[in-house]
C-alpha positions, -999 to +999 in steps of 0.1 A: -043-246-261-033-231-228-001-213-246-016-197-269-043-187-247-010-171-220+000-150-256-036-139-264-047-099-250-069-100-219-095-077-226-113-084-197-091-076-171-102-064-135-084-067-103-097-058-072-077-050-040-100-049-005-074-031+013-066-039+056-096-038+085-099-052+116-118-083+109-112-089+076-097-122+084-065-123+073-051-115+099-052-078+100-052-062+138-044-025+139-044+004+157-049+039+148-060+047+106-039+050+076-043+066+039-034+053+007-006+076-004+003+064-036-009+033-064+021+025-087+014+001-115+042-014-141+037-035-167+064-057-184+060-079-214+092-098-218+111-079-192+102-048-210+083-023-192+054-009-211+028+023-209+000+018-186-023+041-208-044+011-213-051+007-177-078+025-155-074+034-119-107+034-093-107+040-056-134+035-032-142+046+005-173+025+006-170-005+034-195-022+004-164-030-014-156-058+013-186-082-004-174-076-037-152-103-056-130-095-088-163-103-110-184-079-100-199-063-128-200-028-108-161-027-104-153+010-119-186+021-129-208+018-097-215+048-085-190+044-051-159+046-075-140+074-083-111+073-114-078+080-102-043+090-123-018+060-123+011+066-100-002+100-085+000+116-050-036+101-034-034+107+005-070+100+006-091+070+031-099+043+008-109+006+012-108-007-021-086-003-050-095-016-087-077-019-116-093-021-154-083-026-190-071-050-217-033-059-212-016-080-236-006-118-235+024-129-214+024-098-191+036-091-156+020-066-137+031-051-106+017-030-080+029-012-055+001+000-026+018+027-001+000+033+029+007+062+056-004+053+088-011+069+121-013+060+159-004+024+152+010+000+181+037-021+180+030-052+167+001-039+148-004-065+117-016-054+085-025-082+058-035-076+026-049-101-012-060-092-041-081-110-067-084-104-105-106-117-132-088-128-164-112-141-189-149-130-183-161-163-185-130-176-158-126-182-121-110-155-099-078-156-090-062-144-056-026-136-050-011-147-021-013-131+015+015-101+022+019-094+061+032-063+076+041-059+111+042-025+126+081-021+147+083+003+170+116+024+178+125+050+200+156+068+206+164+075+246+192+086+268+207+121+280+212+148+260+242+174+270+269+197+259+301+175+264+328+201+264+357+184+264+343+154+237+353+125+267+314+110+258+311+113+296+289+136+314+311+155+338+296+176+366+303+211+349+289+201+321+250+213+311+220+189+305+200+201+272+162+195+270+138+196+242+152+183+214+140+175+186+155+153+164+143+147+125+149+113+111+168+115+078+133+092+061+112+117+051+085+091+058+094+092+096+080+121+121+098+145+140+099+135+178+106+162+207+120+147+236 
């Protein structure tokens, strides 16, 4: 019955993650590059969270990965992928992510992809699925599409000593010019003006 078959282990587990290109319709339209930063994985069972020592981490760079599905037999031990450490510091260019191992009945697993991303243009769009193979013998499944859309901010205006703290620039007072201002997000870069 389908119940008991939600309770049993999954021992064939595999989930593969094509990550953004230009192209790769879904919608994806981007400037610039970006590098995978960081792979987080949790697993609950019951609300609890649980180790993810039984879970294996792969990473590819290979544009091959974009004709694979989540049944590919190669997933992990083809010679494009490379074994990565759960919830480590990547900062690498990948284009596939793939996730392996038996994980028991009734669990949720969630993933968190962080990207780093350079030169992109407002509006940029990156859209991203992923697909997984529960059973060996089932159908894929694929999660549904998550959109982001590149904003882009910029802080402008004058810049000058204001003596006497009226928020008006008088005549005596002086103009200042390059500076740079750090955002408190460590993610955000420093921008000279």
């Amino acid at each position: 019955d389908v119940y008991k078959r939600q309770e049993d282990p999954v021992s064939d587990f595999q989930l593969l993650d094509i990550l953004p290109y230009n192209g790769d319709n879904r919608g994806t339209d981007f400037n610039g590059i970006y590098t995978l930063e960081s792979i987080n994985i949790q697993q609950k069972v019951n609300g609890t969270v649980q180790s993810s020592n039984n879970l294996k981490l792969y990473t590819t760079n290979s544009t091959t990965v974009r004709n694979m599905t989540a049944k590919d037999d190669g997933i992990g031990t083809d010679n494009i992928w490379a074994e990565k450490t759960i919830g480590s510091s990547l900062n690498e260019s990948v284009t596939g992510i793939a996730v392996k191992g038996q994980i028991a009945g009734k669990t949720r697993l969630e993933i968190e992809v962080t990207l780093q991303t350079q030169n992109n243009e407002a509006k940029d769009i990156y859209a991203n699925t992923a697909m997984a193979q529960v059973y060996a013998d089932s159908e894929q499944m694929q999660t549904g599409k998550v959109e982001t859309k590149v904003v882009y901010r910029e802080i402008t205006g004058n810049v000058w000593e204001d003596s006497n703290r009226n928020g008006i620039i008088d005549a005596s007072e002086k103009h200042l010019d390059c500076l740079l201002y750090t955002s408190p997000s460590p993610r955000d870069t420093e921008r000279s003006r």
